[in-house]
C-alpha positions as CSV (number, residue, x, y, z in Angstrom):
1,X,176.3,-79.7,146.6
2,X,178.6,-82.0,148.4
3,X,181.2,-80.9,147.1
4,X,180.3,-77.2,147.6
5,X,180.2,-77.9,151.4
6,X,183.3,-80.0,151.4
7,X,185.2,-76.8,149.8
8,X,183.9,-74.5,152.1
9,X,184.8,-76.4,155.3
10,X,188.3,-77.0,153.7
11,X,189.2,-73.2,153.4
12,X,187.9,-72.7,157.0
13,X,189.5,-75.1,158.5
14,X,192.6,-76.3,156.8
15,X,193.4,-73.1,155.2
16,X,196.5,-73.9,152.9
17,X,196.8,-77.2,153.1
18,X,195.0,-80.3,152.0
19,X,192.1,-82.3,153.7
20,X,193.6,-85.6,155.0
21,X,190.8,-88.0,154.2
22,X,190.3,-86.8,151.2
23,X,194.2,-86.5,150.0
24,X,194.2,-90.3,150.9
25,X,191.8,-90.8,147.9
26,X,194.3,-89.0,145.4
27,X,195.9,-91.9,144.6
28,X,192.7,-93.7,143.5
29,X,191.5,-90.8,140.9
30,X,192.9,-92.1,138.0
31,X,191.6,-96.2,139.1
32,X,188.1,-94.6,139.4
33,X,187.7,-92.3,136.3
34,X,188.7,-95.4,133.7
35,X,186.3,-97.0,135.3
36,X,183.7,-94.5,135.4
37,X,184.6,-94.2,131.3
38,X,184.8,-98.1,131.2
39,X,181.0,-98.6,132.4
40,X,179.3,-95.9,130.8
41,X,180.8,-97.3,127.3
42,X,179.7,-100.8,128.1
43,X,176.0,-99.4,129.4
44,X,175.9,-97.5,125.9
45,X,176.6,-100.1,124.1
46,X,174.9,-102.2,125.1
47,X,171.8,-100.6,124.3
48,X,173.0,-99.8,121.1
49,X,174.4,-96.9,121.3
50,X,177.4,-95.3,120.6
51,X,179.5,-92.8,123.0
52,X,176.2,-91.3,123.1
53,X,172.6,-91.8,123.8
54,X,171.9,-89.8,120.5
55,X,174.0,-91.7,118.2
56,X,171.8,-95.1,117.9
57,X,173.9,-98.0,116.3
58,X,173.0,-99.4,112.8
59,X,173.2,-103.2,112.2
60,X,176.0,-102.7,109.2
61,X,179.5,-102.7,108.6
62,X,179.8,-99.6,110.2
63,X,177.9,-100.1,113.3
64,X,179.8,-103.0,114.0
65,X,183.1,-101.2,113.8
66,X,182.1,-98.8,115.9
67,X,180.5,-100.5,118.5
68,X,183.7,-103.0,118.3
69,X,186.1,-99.8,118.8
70,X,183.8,-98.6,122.1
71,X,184.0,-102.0,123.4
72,X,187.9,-102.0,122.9
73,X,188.0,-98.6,124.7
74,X,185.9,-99.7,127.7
75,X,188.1,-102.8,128.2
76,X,191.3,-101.6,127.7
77,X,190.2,-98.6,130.3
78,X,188.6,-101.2,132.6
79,X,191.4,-103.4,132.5
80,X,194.1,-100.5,132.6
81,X,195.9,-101.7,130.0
82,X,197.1,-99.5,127.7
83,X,194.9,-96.7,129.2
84,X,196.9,-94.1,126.7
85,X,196.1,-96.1,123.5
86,X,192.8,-96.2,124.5
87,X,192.5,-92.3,125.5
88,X,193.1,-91.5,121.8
89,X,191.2,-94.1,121.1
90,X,188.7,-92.4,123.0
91,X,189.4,-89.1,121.2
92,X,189.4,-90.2,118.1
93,X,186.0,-91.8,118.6
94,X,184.0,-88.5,118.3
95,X,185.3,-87.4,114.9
96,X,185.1,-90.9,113.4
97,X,181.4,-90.9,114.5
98,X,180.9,-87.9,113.2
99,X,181.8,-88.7,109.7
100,X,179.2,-92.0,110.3
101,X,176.1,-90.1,112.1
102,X,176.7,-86.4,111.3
103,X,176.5,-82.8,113.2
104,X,172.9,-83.4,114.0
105,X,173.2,-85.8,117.0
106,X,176.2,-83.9,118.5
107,X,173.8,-80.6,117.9
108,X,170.9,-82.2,120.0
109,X,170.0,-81.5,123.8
């Protein structure tokens, strides 16, 4: 809804051309979505979950691996290091926990 009313008063009053105290923030977008990705990756984890609250993390070989590989991502995002290894990281996440919990949990509300 903010954000609604913050578009509208930009195309009334600065009409073609960006909002100053909000084009200050630009800079800062990339800072604050790795570490959006970083802490909701850490929360899920550690309640035992994995990238999702649907996908519930088994204590074997393969739950360990893949709650290692979501720890790695939200580090390495957190810590910026590497932020493009961990992006495919990232990506490559979904389809490997696929193949572990199936289409069911992805299916789910």
């Amino acid at each position: 809804m903010l954000a609604l009313l913050v578009r509208i008063a930009g195309r009334r009053r600065f009409a073609g051309t960006d909002i100053p105290f909000l084009a200050r923030l630009v800079p800062w977008m990339p800072f604050v979505v790795r570490l959006h990705i970083s802490v909701a990756l850490i929360m899920l984890a550690s309640f035992g979950r994995y990238l999702t609250p649907a996908m519930h993390l088994h204590q074997s070989l393969s739950g360990y691996v893949l709650g290692t590989l979501e720890l790695a991502v939200a580090v390495l995002f957190a810590a910026g290091w590497h932020s493009r290894l961990a992006a495919a990281l990232l990506v490559a996440s979904g389809p490997l926990g696929m193949v572990v919990f199936g289409f069911v949990p992805v299916l789910l509300p």
